[in-house]
C-alpha positions in Angstrom: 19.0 20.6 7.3 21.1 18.1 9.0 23.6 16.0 7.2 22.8 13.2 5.5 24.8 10.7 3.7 24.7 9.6 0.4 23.6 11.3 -2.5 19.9 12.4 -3.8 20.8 12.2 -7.7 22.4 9.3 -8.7 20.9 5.4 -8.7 17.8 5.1 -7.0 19.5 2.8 -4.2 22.1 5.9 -3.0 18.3 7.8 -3.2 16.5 5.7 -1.0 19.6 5.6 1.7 19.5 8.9 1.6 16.0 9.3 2.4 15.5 6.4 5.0 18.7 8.0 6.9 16.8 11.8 6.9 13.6 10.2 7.9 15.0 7.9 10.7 17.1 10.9 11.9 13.6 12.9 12.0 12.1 10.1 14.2 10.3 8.6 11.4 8.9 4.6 11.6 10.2 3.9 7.7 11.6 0.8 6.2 12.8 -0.6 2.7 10.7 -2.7 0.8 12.1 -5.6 -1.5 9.3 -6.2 -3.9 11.2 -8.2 -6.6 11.0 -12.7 -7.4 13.1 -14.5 -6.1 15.4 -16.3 -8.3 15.4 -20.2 -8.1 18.7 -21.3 -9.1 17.3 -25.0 -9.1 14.6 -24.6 -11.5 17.0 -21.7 -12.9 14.5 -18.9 -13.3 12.3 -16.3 -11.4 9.7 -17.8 -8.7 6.2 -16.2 -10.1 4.5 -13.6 -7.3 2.6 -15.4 -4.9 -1.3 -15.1 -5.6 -1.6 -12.0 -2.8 1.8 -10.2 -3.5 1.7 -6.5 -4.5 3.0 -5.6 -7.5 3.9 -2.3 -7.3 4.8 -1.9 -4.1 6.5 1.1 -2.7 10.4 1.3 -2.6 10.0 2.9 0.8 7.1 2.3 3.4 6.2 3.5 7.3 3.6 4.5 9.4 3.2 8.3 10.1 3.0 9.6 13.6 -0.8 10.0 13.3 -0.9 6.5 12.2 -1.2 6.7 8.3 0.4 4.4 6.3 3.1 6.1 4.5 4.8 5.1 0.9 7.4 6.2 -1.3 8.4 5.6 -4.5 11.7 6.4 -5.1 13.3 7.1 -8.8 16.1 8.6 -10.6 15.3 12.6 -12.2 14.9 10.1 -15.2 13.6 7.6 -13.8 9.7 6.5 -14.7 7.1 4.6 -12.5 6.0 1.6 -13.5 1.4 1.0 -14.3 1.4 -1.0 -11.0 3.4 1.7 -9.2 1.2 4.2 -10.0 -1.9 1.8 -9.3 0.0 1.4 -5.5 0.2 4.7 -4.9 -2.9 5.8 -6.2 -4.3 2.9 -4.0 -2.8 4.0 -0.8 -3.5 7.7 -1.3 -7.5 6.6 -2.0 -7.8 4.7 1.5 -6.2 7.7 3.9 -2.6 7.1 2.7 0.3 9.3 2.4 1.8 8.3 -1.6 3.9 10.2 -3.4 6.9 9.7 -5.9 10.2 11.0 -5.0 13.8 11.7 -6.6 15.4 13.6 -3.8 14.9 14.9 -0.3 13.4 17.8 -1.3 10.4 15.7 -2.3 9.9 13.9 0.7 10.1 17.0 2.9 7.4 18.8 -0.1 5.1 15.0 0.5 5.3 15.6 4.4 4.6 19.2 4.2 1.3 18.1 6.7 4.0 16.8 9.0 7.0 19.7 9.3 7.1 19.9 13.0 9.1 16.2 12.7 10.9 17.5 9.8 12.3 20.4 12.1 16.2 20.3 12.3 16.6 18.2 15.8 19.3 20.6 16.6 17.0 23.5 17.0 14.3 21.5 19.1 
């Protein structure tokens, strides 16, 4: 496996860098998602979702080289997914999708099991 920094078991942001930089390396299209309000300083609270935002969305998203949509929900061992992250995934996975939860490397390379050939190690291609 090639080196990747970061870590894959501490806080869910030094997760998901760890896993964007494994999947870019692998030629994957992947990209962070930020799926939180906005805070108004003005009106000095949260902005509420606009009416056609997805709660729930995936930490990590992508297309997959046979076009799928791809998304990840990344979380600590400890951490839990939320009602509307489950309803996401479950979502995604229901209309052709690639969904899956994942607290390390390992997990991603187990959810993209259908797509090892660009999971190989580069060096050996």
């Amino acid at each position: 496996m090639a080196h990747v920094r970061g870590d894959d078991s501490g806080n869910e942001v030094a997760i998901q860098r760890s896993i964007l930089e494994y999947l870019a390396y692998r030629g994957f299209f992947v990209w962070r998602t930020n799926n939180l309000p906005v805070f108004d300083t003005r009106m000095n609270r949260y902005r509420a979702f606009p009416k056609y935002a997805m709660r729930g969305l995936s930490d990590l998203c992508g297309v997959l080289p046979d076009g799928k949509f791809l998304a990840i929900e990344v979380k600590t061992k400890k951490g839990q997914t939320s009602k509307w992250q489950d309803e996401f995934l479950a979502n995604v996975a229901s209309h052709g999708g690639v969904a899956f939860v994942a607290r390390s490397i390992d997990d991603v390379v187990l959810g993209l099991a259908d797509y090892a050939v660009h999971l190989a190690d580069k060096d050996k291609l």
